[in-house]
C-alpha positions as CSV (number, residue, x, y, z in Angstrom):
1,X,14.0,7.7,-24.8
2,X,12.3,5.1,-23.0
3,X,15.0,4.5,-20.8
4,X,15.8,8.3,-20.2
5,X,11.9,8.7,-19.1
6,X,11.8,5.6,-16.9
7,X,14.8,6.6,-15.2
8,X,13.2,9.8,-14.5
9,X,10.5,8.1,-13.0
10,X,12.6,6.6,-10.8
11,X,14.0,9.8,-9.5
12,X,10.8,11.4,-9.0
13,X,9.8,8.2,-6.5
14,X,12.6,9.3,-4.3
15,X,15.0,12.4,-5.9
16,X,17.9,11.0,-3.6
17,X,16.3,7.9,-1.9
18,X,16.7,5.3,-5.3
19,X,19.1,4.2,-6.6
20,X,19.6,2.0,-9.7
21,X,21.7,-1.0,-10.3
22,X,22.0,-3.8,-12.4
23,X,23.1,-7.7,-12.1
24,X,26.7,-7.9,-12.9
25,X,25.4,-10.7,-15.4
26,X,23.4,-8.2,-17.8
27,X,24.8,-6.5,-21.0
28,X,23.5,-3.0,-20.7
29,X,23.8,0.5,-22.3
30,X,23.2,3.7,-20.4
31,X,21.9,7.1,-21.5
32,X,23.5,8.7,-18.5
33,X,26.9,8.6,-17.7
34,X,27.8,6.0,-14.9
35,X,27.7,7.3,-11.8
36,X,24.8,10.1,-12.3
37,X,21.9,9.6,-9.9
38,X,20.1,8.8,-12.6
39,X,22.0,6.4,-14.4
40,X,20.5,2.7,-15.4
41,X,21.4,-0.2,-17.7
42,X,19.3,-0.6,-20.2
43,X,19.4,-4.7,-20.2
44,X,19.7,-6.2,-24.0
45,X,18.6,-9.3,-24.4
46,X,21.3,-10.4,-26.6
47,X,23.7,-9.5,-28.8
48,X,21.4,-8.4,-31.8
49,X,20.0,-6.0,-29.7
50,X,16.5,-5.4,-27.9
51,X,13.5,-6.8,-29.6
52,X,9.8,-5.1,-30.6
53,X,7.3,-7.0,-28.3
54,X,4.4,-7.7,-30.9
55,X,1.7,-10.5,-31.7
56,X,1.2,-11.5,-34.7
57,X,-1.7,-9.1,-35.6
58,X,0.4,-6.3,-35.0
59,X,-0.7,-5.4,-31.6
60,X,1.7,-5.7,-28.3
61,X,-0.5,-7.3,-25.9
62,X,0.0,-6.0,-22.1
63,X,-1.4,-7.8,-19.3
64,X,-1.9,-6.2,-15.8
65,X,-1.0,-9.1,-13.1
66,X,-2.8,-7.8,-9.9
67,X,-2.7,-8.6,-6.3
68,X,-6.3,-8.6,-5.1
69,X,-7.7,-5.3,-4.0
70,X,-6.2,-2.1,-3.9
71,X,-4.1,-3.2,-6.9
72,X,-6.3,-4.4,-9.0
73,X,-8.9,-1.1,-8.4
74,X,-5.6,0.8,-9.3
75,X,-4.7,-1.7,-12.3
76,X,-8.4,-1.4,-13.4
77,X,-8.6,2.5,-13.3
78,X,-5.3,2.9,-15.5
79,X,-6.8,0.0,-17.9
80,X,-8.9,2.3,-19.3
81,X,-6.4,5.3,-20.9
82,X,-3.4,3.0,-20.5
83,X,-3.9,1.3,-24.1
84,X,-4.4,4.9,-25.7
85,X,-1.3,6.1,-23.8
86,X,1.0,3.5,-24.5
87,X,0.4,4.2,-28.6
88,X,0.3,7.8,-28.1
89,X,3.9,7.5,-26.8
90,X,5.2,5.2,-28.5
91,X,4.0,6.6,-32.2
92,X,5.3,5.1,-35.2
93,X,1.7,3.5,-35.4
94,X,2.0,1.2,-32.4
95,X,-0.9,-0.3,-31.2
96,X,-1.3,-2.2,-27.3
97,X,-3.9,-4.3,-25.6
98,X,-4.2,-4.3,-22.3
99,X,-5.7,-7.0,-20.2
100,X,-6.3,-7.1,-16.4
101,X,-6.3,-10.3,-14.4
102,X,-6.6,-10.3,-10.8
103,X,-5.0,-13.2,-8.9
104,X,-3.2,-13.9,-5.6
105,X,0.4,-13.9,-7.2
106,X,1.9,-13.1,-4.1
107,X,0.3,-15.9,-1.9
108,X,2.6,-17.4,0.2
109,X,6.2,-15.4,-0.6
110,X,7.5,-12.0,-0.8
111,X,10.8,-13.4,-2.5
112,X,11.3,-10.9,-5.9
113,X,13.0,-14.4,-7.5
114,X,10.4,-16.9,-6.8
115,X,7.7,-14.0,-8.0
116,X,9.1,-13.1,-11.5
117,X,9.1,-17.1,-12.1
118,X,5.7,-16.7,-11.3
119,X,4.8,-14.2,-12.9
120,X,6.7,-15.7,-15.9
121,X,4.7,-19.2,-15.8
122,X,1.5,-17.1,-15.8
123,X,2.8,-15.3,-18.7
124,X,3.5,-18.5,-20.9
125,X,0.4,-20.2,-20.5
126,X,-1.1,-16.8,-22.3
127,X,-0.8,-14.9,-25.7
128,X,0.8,-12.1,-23.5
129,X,4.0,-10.1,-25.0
130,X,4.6,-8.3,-21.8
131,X,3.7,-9.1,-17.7
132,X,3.5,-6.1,-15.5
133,X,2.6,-7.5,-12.0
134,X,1.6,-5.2,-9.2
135,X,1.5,-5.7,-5.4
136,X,1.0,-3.7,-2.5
137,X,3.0,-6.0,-0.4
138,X,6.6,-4.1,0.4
139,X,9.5,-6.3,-1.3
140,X,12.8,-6.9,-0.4
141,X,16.6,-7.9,-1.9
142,X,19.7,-8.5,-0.3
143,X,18.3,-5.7,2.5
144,X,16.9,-3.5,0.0
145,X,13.5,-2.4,-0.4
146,X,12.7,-3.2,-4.1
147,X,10.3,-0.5,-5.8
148,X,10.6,-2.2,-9.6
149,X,12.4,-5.2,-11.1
150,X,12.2,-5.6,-14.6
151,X,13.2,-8.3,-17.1
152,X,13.7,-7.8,-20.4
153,X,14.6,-10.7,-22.0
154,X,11.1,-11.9,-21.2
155,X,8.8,-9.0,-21.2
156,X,8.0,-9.1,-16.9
157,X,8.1,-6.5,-14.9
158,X,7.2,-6.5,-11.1
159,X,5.6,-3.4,-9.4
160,X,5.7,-2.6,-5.5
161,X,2.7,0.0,-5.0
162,X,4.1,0.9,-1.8
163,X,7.7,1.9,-3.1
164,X,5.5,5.1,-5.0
165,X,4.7,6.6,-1.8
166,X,1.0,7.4,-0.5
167,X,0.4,10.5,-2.4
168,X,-1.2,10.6,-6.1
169,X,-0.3,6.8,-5.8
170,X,-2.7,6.6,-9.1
171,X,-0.6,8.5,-11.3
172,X,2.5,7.6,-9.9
173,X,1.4,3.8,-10.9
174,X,0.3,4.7,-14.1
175,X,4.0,6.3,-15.0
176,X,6.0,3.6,-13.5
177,X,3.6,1.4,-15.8
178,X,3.9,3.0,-18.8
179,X,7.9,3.7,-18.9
180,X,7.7,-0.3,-17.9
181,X,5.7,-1.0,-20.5
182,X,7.6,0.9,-23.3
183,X,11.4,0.1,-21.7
184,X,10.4,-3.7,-22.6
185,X,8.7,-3.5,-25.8
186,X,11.8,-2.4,-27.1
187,X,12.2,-0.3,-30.6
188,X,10.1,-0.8,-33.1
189,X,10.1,-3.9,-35.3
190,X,8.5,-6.1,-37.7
191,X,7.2,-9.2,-37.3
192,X,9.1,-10.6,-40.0
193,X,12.2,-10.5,-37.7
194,X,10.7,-12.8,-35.2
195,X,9.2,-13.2,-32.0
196,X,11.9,-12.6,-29.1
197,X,12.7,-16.2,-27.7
198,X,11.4,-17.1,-24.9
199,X,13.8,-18.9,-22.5
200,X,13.8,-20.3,-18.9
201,X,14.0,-17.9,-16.2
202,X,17.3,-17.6,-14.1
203,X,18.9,-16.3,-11.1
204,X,20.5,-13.2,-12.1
205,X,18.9,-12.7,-15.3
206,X,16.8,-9.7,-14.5
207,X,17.6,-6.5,-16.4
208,X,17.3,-3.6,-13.9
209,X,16.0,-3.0,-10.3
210,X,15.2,0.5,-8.4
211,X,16.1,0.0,-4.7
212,X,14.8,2.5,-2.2
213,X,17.2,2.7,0.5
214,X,17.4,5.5,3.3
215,X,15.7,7.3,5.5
216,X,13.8,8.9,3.3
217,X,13.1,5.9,1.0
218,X,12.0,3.8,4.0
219,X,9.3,6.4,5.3
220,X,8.2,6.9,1.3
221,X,7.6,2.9,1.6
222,X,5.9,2.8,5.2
223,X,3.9,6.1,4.1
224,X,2.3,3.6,0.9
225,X,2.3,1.0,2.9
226,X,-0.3,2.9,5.1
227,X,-1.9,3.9,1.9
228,X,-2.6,0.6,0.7
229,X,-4.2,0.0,3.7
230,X,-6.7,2.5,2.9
231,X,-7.2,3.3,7.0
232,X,-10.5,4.8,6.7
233,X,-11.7,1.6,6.3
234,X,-11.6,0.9,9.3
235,X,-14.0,3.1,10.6
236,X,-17.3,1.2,9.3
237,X,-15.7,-2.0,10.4
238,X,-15.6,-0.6,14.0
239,X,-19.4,-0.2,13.8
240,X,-19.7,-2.0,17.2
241,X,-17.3,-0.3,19.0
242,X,-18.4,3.0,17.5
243,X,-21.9,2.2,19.3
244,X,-20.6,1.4,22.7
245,X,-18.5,4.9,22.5
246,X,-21.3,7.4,21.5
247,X,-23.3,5.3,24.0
248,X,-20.5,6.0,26.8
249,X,-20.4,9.5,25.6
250,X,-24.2,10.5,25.1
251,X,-24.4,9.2,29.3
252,X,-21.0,11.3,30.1
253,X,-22.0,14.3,28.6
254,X,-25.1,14.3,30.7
255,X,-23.2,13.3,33.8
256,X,-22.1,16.3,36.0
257,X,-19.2,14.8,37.8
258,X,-18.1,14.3,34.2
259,X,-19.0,18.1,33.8
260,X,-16.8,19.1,36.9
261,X,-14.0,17.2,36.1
262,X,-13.8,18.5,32.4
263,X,-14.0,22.0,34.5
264,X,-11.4,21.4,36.3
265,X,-8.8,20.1,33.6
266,X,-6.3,21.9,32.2
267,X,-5.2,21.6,28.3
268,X,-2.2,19.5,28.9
269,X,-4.6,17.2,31.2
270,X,-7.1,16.6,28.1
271,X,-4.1,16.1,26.1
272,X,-2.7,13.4,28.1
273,X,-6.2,11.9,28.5
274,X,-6.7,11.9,24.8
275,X,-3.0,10.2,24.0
276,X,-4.0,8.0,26.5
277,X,-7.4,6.9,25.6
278,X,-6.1,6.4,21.4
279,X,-3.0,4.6,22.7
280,X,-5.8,1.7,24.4
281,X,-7.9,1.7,21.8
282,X,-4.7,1.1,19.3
283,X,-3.1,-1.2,21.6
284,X,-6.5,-3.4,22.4
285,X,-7.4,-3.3,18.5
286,X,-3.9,-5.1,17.9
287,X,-3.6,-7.7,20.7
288,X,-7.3,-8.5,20.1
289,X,-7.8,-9.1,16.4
290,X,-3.6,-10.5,16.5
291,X,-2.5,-7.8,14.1
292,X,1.2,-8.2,15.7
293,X,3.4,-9.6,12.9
294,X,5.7,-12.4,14.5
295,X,7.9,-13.9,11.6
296,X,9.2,-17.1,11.9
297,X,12.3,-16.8,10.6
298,X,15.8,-15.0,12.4
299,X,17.3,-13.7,9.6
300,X,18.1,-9.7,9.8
301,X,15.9,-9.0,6.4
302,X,13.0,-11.0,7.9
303,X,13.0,-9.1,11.3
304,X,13.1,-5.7,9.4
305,X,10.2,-6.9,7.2
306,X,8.7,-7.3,10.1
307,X,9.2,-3.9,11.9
308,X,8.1,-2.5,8.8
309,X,4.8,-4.6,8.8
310,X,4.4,-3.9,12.5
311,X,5.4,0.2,12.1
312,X,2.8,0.5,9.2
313,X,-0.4,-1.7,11.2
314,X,0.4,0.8,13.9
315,X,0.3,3.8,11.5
316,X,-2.8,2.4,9.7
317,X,-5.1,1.7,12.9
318,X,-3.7,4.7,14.8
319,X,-5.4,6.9,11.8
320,X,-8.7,5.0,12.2
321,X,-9.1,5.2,15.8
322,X,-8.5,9.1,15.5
323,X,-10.9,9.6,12.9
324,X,-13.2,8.2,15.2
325,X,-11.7,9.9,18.0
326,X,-12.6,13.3,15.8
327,X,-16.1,12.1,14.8
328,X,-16.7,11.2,18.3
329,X,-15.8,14.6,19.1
330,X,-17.8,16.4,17.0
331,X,-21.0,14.4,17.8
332,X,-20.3,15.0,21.5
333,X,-20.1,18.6,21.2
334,X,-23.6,18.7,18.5
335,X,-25.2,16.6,21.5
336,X,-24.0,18.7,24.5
337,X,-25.7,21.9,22.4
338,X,-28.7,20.5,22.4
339,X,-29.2,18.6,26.0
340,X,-27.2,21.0,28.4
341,X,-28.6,23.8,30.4
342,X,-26.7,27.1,31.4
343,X,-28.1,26.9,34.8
344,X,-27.9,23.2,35.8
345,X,-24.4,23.1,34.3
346,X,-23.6,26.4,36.9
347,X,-24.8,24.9,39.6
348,X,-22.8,22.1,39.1
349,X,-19.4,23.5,38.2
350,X,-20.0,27.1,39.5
351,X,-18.6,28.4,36.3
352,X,-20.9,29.8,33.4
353,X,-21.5,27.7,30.0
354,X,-19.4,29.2,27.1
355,X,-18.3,28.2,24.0
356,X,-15.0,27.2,25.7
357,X,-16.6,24.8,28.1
358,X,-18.9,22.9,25.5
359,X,-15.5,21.8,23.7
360,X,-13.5,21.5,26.7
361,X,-16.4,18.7,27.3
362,X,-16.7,17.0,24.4
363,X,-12.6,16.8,23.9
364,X,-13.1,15.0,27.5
365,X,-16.0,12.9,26.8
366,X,-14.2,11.6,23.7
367,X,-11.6,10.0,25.5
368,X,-13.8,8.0,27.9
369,X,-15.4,7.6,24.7
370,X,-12.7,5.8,23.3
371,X,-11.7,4.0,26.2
372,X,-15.3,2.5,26.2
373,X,-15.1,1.8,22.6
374,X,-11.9,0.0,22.7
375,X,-14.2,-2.4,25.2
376,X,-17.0,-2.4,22.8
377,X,-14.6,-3.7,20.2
378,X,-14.2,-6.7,21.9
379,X,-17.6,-7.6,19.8
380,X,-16.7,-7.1,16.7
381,X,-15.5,-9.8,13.8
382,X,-11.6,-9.6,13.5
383,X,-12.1,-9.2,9.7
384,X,-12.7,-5.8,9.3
385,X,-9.7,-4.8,11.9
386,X,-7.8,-7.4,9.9
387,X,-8.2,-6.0,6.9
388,X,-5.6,-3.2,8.1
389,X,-2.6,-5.4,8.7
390,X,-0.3,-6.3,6.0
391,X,0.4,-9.7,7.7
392,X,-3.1,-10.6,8.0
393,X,-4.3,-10.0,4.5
394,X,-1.4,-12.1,3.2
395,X,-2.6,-15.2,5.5
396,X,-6.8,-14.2,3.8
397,X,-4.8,-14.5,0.2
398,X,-3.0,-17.9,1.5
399,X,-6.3,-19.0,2.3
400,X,-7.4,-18.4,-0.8
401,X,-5.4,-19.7,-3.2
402,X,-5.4,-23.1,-0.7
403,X,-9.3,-23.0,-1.2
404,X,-9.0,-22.6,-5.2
405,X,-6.8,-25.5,-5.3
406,X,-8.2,-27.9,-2.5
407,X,-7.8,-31.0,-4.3
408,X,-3.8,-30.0,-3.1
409,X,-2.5,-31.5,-0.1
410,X,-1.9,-28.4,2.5
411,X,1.8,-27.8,3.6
């Protein structure tokens, strides 16, 4: 059942986007027929069959591996229902703990292999029965974008936030966590028939794996990306560059060649002044905080992690400079109410102040606005505008996890 419901899951990420395969050196059983879009392997872990995760007292302990930030807030928030969830599902009298633990698993490698041994090593040094790891950096296999890779035989399980899309990413990540959870605790068991053996972790030994692929699962995975970038951010980080704008704009909007030349523009004018002045602020937010991912290596998956890094920083700063743009607009038009005068502004333009002119100038305004923000930003500290790139936040957790274990010599 389990199965059948974690399948589902998988569907609902992407109806036509996933697809679900297994390692040709796992045992599996399907509740689908092969070839349904929804089939999946199951993944034994041996010939008697999948074993009941449980501790000794009874209790399957769950722990919650989490990147730093946005997926530990996410693994923290389902924390608190998840434990009551997991038994209400499961019946039978089932109990679960759930833990949470925040670290920097992903430091230094986005290879799904090298993480599940990670995750695993974590796993062993604790009284954990099963490892769900979550990260909101995109993950790839053989070309694939990997949304979850599970592995049965010892109880892991690794999570890519932005493989759920950027809408109701909470519940999404609850669901894919709770099928997770309940497709590797297995059926229910005693502990009189043993606690499943725990063996070294190979290449090729993982149970099942949901790879989005298409168009459609490509933009699902930029579109999270985006979300895990949580662009609104960056609006109080631009706090300098916000000042230098409304400062450009409260002197425009008094200025009356600025008046006669919003006259005189037509709308597709202001629109290509607008697309013009976002596009510099964009462009001089990337090249001035180095938000361009460059990856070192040639190989065709590492160039279209790349584009994907590089599509999504675009994405996520291009949303934060136009909620500024907006904010700027509305302030702009709230400021030319109160300081501009019917007959100063005729005289000057030789056309009468309506409603249509006030917004005509403030939607002008905003974009030398902009423009003088994108110089303003020049002042700011790179790590707010940092924060937004996938590629940068990866080099603050590197950082990191150097500075927790400085007694190691740097590579």
């Amino acid at each position: 059942m389990a199965g059948r419901a974690l399948c589902g899951e998988a569907e609902e990420i992407s109806r036509t986007a996933i697809t679900c395969w297994r390692r040709p050196a796992c045992h599996a059983a399907s509740t689908l027929p092969r070839g349904h879009p929804g089939h999946f392997d199951r993944g034994a872990v041996g010939e008697e069959g999948p074993v009941m995760r449980v501790s000794s007292q009874g209790v399957t302990v769950v722990a919650l591996l989490a990147d730093p930030d946005a997926p530990t807030e996410i693994a923290q928030r389902m924390a608190r229902t998840l434990s009551a969830r997991l038994a209400e599902k499961a019946g039978q009298g089932r109990r679960f703990d759930v833990e949470v633990v925040s670290e920097p698993f992903t430091s230094g490698t986005e290879d799904p292999p090298t993480l599940m041994r990670r995750i695993m090593d974590r796993g062993s040094a604790e009284n954990w029965d099963i490892v769900v790891a979550l990260t909101d950096l995109p993950l790839h296999s053989q070309g694939r974008r990997l949304a979850v890779n599970l592995n049965h035989a010892h109880g892991l399980a690794l999570l890519s936030l932005p493989s759920l899309g950027g809408l109701r990413l909470q519940t999404r990540a609850r669901r894919a966590v709770e099928e997770a959870v309940l497709g590797l605790a297995g059926p229910h068991t005693t502990w009189a028939e043993g606690p499943p053996r725990r063996q070294p972790l190979e290449e090729g030994t993982d149970d099942l794996r949901y790879v989005v692929s298409g168009p459609r699962g490509y933009l699902r995975v930029l579109v999270g990306m985006v979300r895990a970038n949580r662009p609104w951010r960056l609006v109080p980080g631009l706090s300098k560059a916000l000042a230098a704008a409304l400062a450009t704009g409260a002197v425009a909007t008094v200025n009356s060649t600025v008046w006669s030349l919003a006259a005189s523009l037509s709308t597709p004018r202001l629109v290509i002044a607008m697309v013009g002045s976002v596009v510099i602020m964009i462009g001089w937010l990337i090249v001035d905080a180095e938000l361009w991912h460059r990856s070192a290596e040639s190989s065709p998956e590492a160039r279209q992690r790349a584009r994907l890094y590089n599509t999504s920083t675009v994405m996520t700063v291009g949303i934060g400079v136009l909620v500024c743009y907006v904010g700027l607009m509305v302030i702009n038009w709230v400021w030319a109410l109160f300081i501009l005068n019917d007959q100063v502004f005729a005289s000057a333009t030789r056309s009468p102040l309506h409603a249509e002119e006030y917004w005509t100038l403030s939607w002008f305004v905003a974009s030398v606005a902009t423009v003088g923000g994108a110089l303003g930003s020049g002042l700011e500290s790179d790590e707010a505008i940092r924060a937004a790139a996938y590629s940068k936040r990866e080099q603050e957790r590197r950082r990191t996890l150097q500075d927790d274990h400085g007694d190691q010599p740097s590579k």
